[in-house]
LUMKOL-323777 format. One record per residue: residue number from 1; residue in one letter; x, y, z of N, C-alpha, C, O, CB in turn. Coordinates in nm, 3 decimals. Last residue first. Glycine has a CB too. Layout:
<nodes>
{NUM; a; {X; Y; Z}; {X; Y; Z}; {X; Y; Z}; {X; Y; Z}; {X; Y; Z}}
...
</nodes>
This chain:
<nodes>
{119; x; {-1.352; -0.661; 1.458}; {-1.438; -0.597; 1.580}; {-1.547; -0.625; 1.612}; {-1.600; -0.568; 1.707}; {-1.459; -0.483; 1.575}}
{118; x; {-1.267; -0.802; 1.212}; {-1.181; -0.787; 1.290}; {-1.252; -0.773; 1.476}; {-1.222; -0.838; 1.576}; {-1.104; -0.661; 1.221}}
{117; x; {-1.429; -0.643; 1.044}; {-1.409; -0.803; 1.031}; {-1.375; -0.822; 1.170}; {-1.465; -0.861; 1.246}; {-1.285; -0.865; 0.919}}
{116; x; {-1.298; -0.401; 1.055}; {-1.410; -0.426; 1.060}; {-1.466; -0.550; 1.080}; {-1.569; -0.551; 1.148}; {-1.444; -0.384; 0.977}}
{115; x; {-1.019; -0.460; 0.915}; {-1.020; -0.435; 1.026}; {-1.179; -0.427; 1.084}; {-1.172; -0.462; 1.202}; {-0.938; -0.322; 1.033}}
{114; x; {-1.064; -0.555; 0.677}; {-1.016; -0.642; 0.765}; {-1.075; -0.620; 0.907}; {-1.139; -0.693; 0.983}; {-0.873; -0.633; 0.763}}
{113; x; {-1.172; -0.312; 0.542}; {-1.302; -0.431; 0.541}; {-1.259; -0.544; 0.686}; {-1.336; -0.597; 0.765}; {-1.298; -0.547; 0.346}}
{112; x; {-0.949; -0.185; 0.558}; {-1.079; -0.120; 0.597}; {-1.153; -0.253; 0.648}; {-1.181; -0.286; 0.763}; {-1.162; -0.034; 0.463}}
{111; x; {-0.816; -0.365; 0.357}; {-0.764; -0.342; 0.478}; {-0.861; -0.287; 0.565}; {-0.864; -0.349; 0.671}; {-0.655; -0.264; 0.469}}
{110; x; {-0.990; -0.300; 0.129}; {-0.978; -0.452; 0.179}; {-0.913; -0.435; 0.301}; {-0.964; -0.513; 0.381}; {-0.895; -0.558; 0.083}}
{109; x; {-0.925; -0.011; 0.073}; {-1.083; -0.075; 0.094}; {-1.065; -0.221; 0.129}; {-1.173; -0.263; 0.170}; {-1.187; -0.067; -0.055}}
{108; x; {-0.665; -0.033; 0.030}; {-0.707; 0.077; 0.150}; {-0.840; -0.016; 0.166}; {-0.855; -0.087; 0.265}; {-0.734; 0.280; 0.101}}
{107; x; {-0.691; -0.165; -0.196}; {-0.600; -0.178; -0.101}; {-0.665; -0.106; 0.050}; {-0.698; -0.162; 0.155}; {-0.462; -0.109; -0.163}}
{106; x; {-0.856; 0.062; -0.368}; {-0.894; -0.080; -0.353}; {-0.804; -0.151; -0.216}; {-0.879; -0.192; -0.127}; {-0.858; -0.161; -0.509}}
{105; x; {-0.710; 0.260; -0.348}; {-0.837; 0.266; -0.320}; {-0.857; 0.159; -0.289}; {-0.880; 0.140; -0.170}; {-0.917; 0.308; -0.401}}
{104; x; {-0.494; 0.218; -0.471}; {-0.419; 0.256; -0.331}; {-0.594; 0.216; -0.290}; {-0.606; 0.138; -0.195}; {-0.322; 0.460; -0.295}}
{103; x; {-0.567; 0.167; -0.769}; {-0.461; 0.053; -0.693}; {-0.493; 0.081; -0.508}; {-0.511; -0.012; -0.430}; {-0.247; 0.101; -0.747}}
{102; x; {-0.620; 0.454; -0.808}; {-0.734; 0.342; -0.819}; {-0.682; 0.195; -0.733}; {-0.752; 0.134; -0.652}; {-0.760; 0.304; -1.003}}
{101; x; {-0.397; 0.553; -0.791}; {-0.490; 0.594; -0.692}; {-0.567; 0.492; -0.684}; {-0.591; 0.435; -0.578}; {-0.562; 0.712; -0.713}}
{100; x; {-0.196; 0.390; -0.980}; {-0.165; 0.390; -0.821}; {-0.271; 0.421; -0.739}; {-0.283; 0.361; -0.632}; {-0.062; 0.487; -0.781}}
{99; x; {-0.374; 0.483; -1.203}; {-0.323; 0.377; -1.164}; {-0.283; 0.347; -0.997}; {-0.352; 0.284; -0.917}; {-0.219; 0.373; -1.248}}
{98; x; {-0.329; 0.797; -1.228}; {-0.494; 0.687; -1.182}; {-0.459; 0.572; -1.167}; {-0.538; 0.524; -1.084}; {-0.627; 0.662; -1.297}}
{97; x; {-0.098; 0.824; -1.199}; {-0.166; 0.801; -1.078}; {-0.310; 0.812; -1.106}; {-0.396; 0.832; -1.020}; {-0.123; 0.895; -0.972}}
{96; x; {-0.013; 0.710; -1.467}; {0.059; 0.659; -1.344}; {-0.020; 0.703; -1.225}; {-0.018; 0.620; -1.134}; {0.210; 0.712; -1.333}}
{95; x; {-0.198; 0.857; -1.676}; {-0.237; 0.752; -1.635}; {-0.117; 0.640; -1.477}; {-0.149; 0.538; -1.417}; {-0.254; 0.690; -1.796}}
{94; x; {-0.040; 1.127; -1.595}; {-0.185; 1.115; -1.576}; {-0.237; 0.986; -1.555}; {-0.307; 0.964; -1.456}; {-0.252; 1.166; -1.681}}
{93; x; {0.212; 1.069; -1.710}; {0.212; 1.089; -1.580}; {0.035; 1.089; -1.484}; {0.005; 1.063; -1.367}; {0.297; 1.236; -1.580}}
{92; x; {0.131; 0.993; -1.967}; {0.207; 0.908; -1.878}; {0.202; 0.984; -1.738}; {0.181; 0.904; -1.647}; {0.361; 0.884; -1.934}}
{91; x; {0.020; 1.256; -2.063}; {-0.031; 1.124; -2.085}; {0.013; 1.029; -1.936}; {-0.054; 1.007; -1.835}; {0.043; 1.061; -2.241}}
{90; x; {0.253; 1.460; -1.980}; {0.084; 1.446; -1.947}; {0.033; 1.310; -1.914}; {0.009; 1.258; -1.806}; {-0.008; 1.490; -2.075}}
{89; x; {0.387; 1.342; -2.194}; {0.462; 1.336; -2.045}; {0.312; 1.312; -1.968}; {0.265; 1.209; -1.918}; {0.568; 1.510; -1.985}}
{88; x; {0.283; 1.387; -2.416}; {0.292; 1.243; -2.389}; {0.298; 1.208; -2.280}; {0.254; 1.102; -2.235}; {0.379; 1.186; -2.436}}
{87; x; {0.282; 1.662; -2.355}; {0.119; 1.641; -2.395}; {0.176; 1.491; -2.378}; {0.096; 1.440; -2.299}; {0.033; 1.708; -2.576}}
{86; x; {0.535; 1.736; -2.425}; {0.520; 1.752; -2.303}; {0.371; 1.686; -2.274}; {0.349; 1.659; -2.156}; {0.543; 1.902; -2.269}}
{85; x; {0.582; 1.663; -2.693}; {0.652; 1.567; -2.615}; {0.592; 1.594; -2.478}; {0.587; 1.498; -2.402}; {0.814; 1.582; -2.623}}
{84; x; {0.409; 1.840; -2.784}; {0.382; 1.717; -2.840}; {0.395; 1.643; -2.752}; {0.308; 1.569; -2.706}; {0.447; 1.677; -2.939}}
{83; x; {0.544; 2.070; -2.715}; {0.438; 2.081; -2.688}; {0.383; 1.962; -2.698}; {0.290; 1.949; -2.619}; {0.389; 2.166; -2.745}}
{82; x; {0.792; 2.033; -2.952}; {0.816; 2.017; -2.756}; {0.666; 2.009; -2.710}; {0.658; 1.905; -2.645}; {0.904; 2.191; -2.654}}
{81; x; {0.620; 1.952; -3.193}; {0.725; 1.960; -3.147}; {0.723; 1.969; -3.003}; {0.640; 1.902; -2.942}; {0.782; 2.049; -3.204}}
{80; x; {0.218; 1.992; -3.259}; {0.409; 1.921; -3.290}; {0.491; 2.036; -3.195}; {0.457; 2.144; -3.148}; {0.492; 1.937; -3.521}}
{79; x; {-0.067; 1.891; -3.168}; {0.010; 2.008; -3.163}; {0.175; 1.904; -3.207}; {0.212; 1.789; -3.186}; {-0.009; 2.106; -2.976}}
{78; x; {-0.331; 1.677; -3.132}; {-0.287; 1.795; -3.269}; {-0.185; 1.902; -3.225}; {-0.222; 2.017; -3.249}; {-0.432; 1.896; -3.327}}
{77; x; {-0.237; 1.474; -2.993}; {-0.312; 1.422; -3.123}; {-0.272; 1.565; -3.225}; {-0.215; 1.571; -3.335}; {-0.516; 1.390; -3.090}}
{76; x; {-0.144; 1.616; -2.778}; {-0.043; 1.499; -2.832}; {-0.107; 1.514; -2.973}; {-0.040; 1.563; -3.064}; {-0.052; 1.320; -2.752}}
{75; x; {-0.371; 1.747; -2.693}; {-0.268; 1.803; -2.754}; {-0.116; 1.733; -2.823}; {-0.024; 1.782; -2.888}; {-0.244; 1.884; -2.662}}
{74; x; {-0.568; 1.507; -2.620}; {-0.562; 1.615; -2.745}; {-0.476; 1.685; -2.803}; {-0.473; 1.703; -2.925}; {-0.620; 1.699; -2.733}}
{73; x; {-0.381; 1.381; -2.432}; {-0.442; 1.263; -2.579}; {-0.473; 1.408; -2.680}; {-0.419; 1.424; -2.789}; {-0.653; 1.125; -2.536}}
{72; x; {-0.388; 1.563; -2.257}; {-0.240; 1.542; -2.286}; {-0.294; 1.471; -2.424}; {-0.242; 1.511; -2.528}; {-0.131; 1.440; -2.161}}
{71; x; {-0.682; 1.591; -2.200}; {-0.603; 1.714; -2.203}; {-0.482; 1.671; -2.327}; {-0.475; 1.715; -2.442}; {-0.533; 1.752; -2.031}}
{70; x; {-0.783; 1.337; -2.064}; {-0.773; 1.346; -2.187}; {-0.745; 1.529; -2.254}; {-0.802; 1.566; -2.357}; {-0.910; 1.269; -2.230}}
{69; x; {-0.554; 1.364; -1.836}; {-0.550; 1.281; -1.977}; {-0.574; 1.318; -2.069}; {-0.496; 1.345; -2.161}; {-0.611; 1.192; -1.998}}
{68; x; {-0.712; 1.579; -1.687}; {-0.555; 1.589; -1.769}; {-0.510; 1.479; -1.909}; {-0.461; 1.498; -2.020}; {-0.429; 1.547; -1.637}}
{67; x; {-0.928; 1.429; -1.633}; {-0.988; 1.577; -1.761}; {-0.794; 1.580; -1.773}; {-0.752; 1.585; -1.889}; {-1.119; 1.808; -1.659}}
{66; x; {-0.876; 1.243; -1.482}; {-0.874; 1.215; -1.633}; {-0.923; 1.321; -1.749}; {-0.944; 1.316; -1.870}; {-0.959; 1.099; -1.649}}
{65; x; {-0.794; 1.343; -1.213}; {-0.727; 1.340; -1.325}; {-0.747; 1.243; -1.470}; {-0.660; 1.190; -1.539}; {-0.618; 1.322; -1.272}}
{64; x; {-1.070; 1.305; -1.121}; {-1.003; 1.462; -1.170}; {-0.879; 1.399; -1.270}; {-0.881; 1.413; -1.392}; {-0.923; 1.582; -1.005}}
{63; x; {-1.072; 1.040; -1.027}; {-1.192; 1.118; -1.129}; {-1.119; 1.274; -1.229}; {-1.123; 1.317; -1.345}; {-1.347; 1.190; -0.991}}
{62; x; {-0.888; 1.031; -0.861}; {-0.830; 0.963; -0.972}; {-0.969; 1.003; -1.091}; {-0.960; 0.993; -1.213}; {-0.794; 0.772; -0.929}}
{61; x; {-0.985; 1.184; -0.654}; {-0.902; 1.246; -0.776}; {-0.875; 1.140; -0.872}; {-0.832; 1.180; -0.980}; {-0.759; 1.312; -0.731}}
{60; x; {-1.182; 1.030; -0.565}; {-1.225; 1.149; -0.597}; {-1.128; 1.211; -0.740}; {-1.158; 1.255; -0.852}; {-1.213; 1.236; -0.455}}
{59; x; {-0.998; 0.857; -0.420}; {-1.130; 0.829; -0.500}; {-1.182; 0.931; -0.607}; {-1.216; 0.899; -0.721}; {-1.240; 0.817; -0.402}}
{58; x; {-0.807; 0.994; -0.261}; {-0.739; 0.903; -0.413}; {-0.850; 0.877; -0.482}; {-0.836; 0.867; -0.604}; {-0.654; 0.739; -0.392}}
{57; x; {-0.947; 1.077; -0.091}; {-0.899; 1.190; -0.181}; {-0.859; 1.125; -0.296}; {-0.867; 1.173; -0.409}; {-0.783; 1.278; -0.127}}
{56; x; {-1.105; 0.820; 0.062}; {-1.169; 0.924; -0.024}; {-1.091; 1.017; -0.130}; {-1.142; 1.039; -0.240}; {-1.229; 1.012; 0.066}}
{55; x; {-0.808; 0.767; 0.215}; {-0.882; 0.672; 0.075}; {-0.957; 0.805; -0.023}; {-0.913; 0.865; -0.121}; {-1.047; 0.527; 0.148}}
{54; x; {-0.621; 0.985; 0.231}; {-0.718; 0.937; 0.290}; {-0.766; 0.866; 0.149}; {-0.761; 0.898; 0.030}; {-0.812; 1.045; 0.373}}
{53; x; {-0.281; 1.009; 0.300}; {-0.346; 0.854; 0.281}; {-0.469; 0.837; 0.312}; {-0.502; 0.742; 0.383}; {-0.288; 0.749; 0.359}}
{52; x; {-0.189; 1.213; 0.347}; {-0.224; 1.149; 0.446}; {-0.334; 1.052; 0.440}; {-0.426; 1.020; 0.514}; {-0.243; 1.230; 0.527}}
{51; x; {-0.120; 1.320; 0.063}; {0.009; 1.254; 0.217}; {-0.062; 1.231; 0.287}; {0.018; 1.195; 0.374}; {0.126; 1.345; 0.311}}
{50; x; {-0.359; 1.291; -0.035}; {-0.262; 1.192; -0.056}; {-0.110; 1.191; 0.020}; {-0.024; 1.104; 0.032}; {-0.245; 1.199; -0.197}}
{49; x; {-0.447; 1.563; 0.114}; {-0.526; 1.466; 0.092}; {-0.424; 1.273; 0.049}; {-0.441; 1.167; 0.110}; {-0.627; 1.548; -0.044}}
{48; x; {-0.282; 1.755; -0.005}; {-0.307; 1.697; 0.135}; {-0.310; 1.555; 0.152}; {-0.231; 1.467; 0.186}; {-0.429; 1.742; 0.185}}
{47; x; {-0.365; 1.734; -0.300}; {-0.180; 1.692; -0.227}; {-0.206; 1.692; -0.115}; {-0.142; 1.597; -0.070}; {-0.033; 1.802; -0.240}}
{46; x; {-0.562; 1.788; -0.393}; {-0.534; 1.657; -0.315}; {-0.394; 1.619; -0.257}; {-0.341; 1.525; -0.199}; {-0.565; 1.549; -0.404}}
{45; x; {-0.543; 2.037; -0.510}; {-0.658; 2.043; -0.400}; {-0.589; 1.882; -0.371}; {-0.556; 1.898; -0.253}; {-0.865; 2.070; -0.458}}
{44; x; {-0.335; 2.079; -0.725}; {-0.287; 2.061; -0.586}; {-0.402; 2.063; -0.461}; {-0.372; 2.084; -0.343}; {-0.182; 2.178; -0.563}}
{43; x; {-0.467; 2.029; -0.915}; {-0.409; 1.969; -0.871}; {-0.324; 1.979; -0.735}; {-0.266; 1.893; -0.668}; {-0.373; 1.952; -0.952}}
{42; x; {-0.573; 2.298; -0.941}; {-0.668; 2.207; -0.912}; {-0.597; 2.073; -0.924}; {-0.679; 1.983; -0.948}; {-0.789; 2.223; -1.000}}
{41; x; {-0.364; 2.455; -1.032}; {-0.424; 2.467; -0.977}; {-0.531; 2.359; -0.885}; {-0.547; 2.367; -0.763}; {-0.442; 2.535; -1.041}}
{40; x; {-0.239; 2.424; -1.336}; {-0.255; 2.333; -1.219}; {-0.308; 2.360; -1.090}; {-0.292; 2.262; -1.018}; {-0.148; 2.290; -1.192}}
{39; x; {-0.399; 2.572; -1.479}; {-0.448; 2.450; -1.499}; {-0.375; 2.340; -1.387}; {-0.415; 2.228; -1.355}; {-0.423; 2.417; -1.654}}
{38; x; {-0.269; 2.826; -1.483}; {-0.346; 2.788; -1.398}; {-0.414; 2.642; -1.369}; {-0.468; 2.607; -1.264}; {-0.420; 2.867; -1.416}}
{37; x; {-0.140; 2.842; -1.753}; {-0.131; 2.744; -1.612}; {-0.189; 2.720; -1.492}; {-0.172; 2.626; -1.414}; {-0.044; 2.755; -1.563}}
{36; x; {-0.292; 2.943; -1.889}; {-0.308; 2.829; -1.873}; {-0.222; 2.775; -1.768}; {-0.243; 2.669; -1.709}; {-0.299; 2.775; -1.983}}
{35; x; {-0.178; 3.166; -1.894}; {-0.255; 3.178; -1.805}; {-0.331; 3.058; -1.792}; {-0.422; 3.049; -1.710}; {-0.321; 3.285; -1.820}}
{34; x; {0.196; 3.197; -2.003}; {0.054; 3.183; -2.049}; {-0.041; 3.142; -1.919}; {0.021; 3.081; -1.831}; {0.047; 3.065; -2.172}}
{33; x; {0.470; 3.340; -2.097}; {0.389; 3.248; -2.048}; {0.223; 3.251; -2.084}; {0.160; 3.302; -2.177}; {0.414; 3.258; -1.910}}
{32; x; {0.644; 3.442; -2.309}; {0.640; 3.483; -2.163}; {0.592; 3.444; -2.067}; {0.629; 3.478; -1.954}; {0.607; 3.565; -2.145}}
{31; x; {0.445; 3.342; -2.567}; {0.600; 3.425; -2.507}; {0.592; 3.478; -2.411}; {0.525; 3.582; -2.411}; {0.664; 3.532; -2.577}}
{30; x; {0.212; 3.145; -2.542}; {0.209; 3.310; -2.550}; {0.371; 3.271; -2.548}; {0.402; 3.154; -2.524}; {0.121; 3.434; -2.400}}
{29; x; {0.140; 2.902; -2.438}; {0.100; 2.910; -2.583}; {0.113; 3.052; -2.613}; {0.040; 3.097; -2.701}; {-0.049; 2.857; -2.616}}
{28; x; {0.466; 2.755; -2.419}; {0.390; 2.796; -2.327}; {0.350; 2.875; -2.437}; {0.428; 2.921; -2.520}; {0.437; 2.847; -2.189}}
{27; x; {0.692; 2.521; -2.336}; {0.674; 2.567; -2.464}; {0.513; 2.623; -2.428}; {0.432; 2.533; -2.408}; {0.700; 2.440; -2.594}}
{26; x; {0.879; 2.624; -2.065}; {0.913; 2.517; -2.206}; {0.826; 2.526; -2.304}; {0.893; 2.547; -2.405}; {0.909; 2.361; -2.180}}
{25; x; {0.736; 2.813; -1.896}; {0.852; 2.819; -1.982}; {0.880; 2.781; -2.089}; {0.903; 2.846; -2.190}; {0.927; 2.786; -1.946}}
{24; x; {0.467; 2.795; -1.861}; {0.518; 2.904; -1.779}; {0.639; 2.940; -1.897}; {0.647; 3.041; -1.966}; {0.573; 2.855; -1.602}}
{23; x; {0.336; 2.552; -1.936}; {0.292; 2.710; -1.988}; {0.336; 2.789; -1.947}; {0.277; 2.895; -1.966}; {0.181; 2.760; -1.980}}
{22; x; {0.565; 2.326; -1.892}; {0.454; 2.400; -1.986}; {0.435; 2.494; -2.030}; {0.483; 2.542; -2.132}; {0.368; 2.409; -1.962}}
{21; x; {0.570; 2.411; -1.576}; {0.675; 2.458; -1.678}; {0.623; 2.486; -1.792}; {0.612; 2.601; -1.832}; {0.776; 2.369; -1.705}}
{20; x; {0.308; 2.314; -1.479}; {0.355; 2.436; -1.476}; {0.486; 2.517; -1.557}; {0.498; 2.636; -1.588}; {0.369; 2.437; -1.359}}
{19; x; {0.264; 2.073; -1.587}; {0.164; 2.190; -1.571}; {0.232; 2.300; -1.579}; {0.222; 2.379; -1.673}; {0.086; 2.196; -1.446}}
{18; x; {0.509; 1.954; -1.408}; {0.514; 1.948; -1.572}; {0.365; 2.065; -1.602}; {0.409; 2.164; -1.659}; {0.485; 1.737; -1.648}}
{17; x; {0.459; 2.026; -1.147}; {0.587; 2.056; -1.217}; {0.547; 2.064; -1.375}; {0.553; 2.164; -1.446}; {0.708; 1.934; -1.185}}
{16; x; {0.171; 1.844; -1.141}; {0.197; 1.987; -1.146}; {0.288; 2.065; -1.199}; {0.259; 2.157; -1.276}; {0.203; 2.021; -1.056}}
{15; x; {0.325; 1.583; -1.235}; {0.184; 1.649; -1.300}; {0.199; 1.820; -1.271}; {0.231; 1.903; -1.356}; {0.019; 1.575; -1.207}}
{14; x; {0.497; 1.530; -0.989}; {0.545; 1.567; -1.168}; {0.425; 1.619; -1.247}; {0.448; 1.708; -1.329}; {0.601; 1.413; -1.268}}
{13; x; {0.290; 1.493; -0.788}; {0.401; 1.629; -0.800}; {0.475; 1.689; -0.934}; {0.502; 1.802; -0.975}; {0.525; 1.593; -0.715}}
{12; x; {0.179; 1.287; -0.859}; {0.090; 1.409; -0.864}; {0.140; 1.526; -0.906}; {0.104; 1.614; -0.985}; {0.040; 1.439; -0.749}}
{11; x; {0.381; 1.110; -0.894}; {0.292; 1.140; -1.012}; {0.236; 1.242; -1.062}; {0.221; 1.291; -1.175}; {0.211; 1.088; -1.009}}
{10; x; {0.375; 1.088; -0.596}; {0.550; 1.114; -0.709}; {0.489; 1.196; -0.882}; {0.533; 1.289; -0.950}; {0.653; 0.870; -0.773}}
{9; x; {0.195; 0.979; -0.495}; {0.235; 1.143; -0.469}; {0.327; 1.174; -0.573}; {0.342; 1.284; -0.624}; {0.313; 1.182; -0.318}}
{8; x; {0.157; 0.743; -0.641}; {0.068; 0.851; -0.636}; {0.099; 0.957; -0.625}; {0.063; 1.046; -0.702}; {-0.003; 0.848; -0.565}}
{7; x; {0.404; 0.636; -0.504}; {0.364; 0.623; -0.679}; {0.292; 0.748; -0.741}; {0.325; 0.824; -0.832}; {0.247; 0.489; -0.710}}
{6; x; {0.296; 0.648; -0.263}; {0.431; 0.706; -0.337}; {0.425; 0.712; -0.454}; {0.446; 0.820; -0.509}; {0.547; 0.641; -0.323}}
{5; x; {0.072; 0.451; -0.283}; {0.078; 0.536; -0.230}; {0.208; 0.710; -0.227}; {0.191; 0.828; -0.198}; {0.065; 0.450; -0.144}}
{4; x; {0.268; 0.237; -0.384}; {0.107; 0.256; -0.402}; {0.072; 0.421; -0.401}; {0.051; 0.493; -0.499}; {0.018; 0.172; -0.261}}
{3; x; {0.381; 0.172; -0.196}; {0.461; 0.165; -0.309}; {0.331; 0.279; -0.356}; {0.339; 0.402; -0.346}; {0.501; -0.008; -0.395}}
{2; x; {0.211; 0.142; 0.077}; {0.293; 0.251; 0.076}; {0.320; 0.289; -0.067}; {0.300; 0.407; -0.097}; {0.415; 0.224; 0.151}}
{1; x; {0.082; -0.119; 0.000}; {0.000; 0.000; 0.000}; {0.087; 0.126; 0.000}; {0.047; 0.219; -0.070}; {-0.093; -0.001; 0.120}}
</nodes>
């Protein structure tokens, strides 16, 4: 459950980083930046929430992060060069923590169930 759980935060944190360079620096849809970044914003409502391992926040967000997916699948599909490569990063870093969240949910929910069992 920890791997799980790290996976998740590691994912979240490159999601934002990569959000934010994006449109700030590396290839950002103005010169100078752009106000799309705000787009990470709403990734950091669960960074609490996933250092302290509450089931619910991994439930919730592994919902949120598939408006990034399918974000990274559009701009992969129609933009070239660095913007391309950063829209794959998206991709991959989007589906690594719905993976881990959805993974940490289920885990968390059979350990839950133990301990209930248990009393």
């Amino acid at each position: 459950m920890k791997i799980t759980r790290l996976a998740a935060l590691v994912s979240l944190l490159g999601l934002i980083l990569l959000c934010l360079g994006w449109e700030l620096w590396l290839a950002p849809l103005r010169p100078g930046g752009s106000l799309l970044a705000l787009k990470a914003l709403p990734l950091v409502a669960p960074l609490a929430g996933v250092l302290a391992g509450r089931r619910y926040t991994f439930q919730w967000s592994s919902m949120l992060i598939l408006a990034y997916l399918a974000e990274g699948v559009t701009r992969a599909w129609s933009e070239r060069g660095a913007s391309q490569w950063l829209a794959a990063a998206e991709i991959v870093l989007s589906l690594a923590y719905y993976s881990a969240a959805v993974a940490y949910a289920r885990l968390s929910r059979s350990s839950a169930s133990a301990v209930r069992s248990a009393e």
